[in-house]
C-alpha positions in Angstrom: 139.0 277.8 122.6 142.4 279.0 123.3 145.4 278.2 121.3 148.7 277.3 123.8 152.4 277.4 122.8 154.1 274.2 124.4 157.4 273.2 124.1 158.4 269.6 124.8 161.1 267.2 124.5 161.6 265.5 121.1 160.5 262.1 122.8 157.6 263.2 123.9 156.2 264.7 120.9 157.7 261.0 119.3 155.3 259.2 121.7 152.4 261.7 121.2 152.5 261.1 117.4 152.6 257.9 117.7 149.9 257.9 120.0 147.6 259.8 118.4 148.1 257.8 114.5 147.4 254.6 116.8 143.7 256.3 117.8 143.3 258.4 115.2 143.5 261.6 116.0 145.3 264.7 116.2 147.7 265.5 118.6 146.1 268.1 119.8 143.2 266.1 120.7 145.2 263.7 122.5 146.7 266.6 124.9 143.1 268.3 125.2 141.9 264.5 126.4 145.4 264.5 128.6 144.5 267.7 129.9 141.2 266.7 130.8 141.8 263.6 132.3 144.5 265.5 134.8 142.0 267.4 135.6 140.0 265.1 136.8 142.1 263.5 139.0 143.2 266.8 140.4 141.2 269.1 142.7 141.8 273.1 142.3 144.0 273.2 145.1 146.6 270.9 143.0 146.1 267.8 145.3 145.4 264.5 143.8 142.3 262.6 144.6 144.9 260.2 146.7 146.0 263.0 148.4 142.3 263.8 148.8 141.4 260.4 150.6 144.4 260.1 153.3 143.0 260.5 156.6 139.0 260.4 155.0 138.2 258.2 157.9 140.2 259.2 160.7 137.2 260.7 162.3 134.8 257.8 162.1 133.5 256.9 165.2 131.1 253.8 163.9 134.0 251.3 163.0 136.2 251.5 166.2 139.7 251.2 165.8 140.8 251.4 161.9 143.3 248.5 162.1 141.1 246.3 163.6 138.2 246.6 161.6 140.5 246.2 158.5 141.9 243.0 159.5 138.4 242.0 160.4 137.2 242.9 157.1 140.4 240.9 155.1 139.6 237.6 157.5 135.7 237.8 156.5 137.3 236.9 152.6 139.1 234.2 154.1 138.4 230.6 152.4 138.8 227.0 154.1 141.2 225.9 151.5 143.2 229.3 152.6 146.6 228.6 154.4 146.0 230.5 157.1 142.2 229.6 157.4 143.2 227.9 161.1 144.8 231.1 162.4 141.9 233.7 161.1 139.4 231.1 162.1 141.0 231.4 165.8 140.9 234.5 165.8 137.7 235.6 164.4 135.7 232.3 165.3 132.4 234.4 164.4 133.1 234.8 161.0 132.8 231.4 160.2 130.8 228.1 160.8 130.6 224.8 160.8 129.9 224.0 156.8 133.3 226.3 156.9 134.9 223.9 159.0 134.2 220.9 157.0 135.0 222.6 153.6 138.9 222.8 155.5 138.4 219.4 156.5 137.2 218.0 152.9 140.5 220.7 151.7 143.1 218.9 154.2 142.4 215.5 153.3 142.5 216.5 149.4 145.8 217.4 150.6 146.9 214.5 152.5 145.3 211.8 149.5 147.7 214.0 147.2 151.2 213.9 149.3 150.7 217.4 150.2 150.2 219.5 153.1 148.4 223.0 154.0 150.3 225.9 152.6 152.2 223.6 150.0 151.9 226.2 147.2 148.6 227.2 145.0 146.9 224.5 143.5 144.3 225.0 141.3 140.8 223.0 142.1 141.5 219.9 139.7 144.7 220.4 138.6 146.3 217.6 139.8 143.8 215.5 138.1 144.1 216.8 134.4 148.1 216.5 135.5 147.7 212.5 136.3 145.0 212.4 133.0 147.5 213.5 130.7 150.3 210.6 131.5 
């Protein structure tokens, strides 16, 4: 192993002390794990493996267009208590069904029996029940 002569900020070598008491270990252990884990993440040509994966599928002939088999893929994790389940369903009609349709239904009139309306905020399943238990 080869020894290295590094010179940082006093800061730094602040944090990495601290760091390494925290875990237990040297400091140099904690830059050879630093080290390593940059190296990782970093091909030889110095890119990152972000840099690596822009433009991976831009020659993928089996999804069609990119941008529409994206927003196909988001709308298929579309629920019926969603607010925007009416819009996706309209759109991608073959994503969903008709057990779908009365979940939304059962999910509107929830709504409507609580004084509320679709899009009126996140409401946990139940909540509004342990809220009216409690008084």
């Amino acid at each position: 192993m080869t020894r290295i002569l590094a010179d940082l900020p006093d800061d730094d070598i602040k944090w990495l002390d601290r760091l390494a008491a925290k875990q237990g270990k040297s400091r140099a252990s904690v830059l050879r794990e630093a080290v390593s884990a940059y190296k990782a993440q970093t091909r030889d040509d110095g890119t990152s493996w972000i840099e690596q994966g822009f433009g991976a599928w831009k020659d993928r002939d089996d999804i069609g267009d990119a941008v529409d088999w994206q927003r196909r893929e988001r709308a298929a994790n579309t629920r019926p208590w969603d607010a925007d389940y009416p819009d996706v369903r309209a759109e991608f009609p073959d994503l969903f069904d008709e057990a779908d349709d009365r979940e939304h239904a059962l999910h509107l009139a929830w709504l409507a029996e609580n004084g509320m309306k679709l899009g009126d905020g996140n409401v946990a399943p139940g909540a509004l029940e342990k809220k009216h238990a409690k008084k």
